[in-house]
N, C-alpha and C positions, 0 to 999 in steps of 0.2 A: 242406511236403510236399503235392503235388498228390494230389487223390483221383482214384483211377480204379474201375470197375466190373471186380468180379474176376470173374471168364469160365472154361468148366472146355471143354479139349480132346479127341479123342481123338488119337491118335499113332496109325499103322499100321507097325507095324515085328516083324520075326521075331523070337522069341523069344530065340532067340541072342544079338542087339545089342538085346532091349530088358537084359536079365540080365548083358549089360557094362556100360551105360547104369548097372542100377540097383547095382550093385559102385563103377563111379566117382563115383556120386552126378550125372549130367548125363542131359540129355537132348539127343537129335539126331531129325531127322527129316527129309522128303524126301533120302535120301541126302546128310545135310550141309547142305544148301544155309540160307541166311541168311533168307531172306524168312518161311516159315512161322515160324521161330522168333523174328523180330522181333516177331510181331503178339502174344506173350502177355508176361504183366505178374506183375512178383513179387505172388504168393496166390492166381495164379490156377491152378486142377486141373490136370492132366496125366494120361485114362487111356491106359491101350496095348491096343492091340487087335493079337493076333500071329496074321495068317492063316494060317502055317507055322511051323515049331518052329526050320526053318532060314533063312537065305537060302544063294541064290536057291529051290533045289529039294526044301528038307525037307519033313518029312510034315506034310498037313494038320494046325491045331491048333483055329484058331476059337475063341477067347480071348481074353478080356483078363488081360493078363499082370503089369500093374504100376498104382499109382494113388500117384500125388507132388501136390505144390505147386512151384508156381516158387519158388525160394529170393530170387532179386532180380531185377533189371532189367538186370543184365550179360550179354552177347553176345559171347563170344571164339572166335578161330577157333585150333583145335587141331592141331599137325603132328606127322600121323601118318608120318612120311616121305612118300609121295608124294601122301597124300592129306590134304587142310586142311580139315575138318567145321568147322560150326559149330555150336557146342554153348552150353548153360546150365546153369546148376546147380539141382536140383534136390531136394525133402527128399522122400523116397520113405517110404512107408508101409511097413515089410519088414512089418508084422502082416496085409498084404493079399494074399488067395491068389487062384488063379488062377481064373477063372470062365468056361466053356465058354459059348459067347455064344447057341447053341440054344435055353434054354428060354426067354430073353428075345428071340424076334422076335416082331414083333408087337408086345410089350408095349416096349419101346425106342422112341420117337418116330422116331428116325433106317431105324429097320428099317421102317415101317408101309407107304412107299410101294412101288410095284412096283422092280426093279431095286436095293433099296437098296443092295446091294452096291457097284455100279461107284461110289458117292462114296467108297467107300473107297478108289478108286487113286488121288486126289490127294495121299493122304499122312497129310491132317490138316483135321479137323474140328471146326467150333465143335460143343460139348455142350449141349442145354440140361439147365437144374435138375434136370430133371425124371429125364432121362438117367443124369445125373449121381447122383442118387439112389439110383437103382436098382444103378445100378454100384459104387456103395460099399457099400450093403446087401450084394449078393451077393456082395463081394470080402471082405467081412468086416473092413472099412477102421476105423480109429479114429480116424483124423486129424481 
């Protein structure tokens, strides 16, 4: 078995599909697509950060919504009839509640610079530790 360094994400996705996400046990991210979800490795985190409650047009939420582990290193693509995501499996914390991302700016490493927002429209970002921390303290994570 190769060692790899386990790595913690965040995911930006509405609350809605993160909450089918965590019902089917996977994770999906930039609309499906393969490349972001190639780059993480079974044991590495997964949180969700849910700008809005819907997609596209639900009410603001500003949240993180869910905190998993990769369960392995498999990559399959799902058909949905006309839509083919790429998804993973994932072991989701259900004892992790939802965490309003306000009182942590500032104190979030990711939040400190100006604009931090706009890195969240890529989709998906590396977490450090540190991030990481903070996010499971306040999710009340036990994993």
């Amino acid at each position: 078995m190769q060692w790899t360094m386990v790595n913690a994400w965040l995911g930006v996705v509405s609350r809605d599909h993160v909450l089918r996400g965590v019902r089917l046990g996977i994770a999906q991210v930039n609309h499906g697509t393969r490349p972001a979800l190639a780059r993480m490795h079974e044991g590495d985190w997964l949180a969700y950060y849910s700008p809005r409650a819907s997609y596209p047009d639900g009410e603001p939420l500003k949240a993180f919504t869910a905190l998993g582990r990769i369960a392995d290193d498999d990559l399959w693509q799902a058909d949905d009839g006309d839509f083919h995501p790429w998804r993973r499996r994932v072991d989701w914390d259900l004892a992790a509640r939802e965490l309003p991302i306000r009182p942590l700016v500032g104190e979030l490493e990711f939040t400190q610079g100006p604009n931090w927002g706009y890195a969240l429209r890529r989709g998906l970002l590396p977490l450090s530790a540190a991030d990481l921390a903070l996010i499971r303290e306040g999710m009340g994570a036990i994993g």
